[in-house]
C-alpha positions as CSV (number, residue, x, y, z in Angstrom):
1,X,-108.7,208.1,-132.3
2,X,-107.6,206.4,-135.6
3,X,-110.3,205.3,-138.0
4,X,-109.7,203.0,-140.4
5,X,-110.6,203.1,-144.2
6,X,-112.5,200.5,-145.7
7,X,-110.6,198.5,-148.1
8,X,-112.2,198.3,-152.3
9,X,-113.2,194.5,-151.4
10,X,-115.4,195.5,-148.6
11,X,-117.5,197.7,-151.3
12,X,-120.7,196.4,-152.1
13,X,-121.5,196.7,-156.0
14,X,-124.0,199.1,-156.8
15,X,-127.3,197.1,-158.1
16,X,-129.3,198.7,-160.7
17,X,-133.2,198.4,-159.8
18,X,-134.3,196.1,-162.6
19,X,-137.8,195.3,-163.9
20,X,-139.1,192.4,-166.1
21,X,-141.5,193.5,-168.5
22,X,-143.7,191.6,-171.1
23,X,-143.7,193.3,-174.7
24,X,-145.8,191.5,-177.3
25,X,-144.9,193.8,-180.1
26,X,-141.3,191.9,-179.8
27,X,-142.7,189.0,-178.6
28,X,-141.5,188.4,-175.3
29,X,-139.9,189.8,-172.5
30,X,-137.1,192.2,-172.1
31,X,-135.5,194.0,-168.1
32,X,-135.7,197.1,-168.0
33,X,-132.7,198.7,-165.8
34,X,-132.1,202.0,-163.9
35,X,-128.9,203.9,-165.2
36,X,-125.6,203.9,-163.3
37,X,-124.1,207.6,-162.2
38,X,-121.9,207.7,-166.0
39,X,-125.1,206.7,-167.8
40,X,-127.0,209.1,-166.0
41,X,-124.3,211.6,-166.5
42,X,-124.6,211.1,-170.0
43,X,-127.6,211.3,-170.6
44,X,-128.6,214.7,-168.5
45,X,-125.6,216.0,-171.1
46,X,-127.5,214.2,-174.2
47,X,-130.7,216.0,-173.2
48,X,-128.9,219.6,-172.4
49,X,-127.5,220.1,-176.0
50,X,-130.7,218.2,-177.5
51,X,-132.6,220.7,-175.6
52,X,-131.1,223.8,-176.5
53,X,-133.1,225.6,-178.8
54,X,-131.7,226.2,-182.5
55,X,-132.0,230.0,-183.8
56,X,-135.8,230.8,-184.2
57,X,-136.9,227.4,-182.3
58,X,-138.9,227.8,-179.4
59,X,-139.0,226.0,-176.4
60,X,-141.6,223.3,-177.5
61,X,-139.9,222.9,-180.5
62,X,-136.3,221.9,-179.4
63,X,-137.9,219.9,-176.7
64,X,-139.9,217.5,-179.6
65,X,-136.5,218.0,-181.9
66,X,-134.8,216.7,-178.6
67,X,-137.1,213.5,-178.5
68,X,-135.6,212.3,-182.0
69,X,-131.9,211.9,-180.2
70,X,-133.2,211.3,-176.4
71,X,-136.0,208.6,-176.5
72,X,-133.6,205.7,-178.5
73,X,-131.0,206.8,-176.1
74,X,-133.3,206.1,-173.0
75,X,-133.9,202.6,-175.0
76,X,-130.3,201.6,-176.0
77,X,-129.3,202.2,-172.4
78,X,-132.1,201.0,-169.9
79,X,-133.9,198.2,-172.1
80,X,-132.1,194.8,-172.2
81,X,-132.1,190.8,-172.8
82,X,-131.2,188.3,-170.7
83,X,-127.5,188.9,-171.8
84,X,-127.4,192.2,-170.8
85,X,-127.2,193.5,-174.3
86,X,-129.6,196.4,-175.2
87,X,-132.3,195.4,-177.1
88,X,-132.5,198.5,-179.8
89,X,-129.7,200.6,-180.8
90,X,-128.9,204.3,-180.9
91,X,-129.2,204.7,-184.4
């Protein structure tokens, strides 16, 4: 019996799950967005080497280090406009 492949126009695009959320201190709204498979990739890479502790650090401490680099990350890649443009930047 012969099965046959689906074709790439027959694939569905993935949608993100997307939430509209109201932020006064900005003064208005902004989506927030779930991360695709390479943004999630990313950032479970991000958060390993932000993680790892630096000689004498403990635990604790690279994880609140880590926050510095991971936090505006998170940010730049799940919080956007209407354009789908990120509101805040990595830096």
């Amino acid at each position: 019996m012969t099965v046959a492949t689906i074709t790439r126009d027959q694939l569905a695009p993935v949608a993100l799950p997307t939430e509209v959320l109201d932020v006064p201190a900005i003064g208005g709204q902004v989506i927030v967005r779930g991360m695709s498979l390479p943004q999630l990739l990313a950032f479970t890479a991000a958060r390993r080497v932000a993680s790892t502790p630096a000689d004498g650090e403990t635990d604790a401490q690279a994880a609140d280090r880590a926050s510095g680099t991971l936090v505006p990350l998170l940010l730049h890649t799940c919080v956007v406009l209407d354009d789908g443009l990120p509101v805040y930047s990595q830096a």
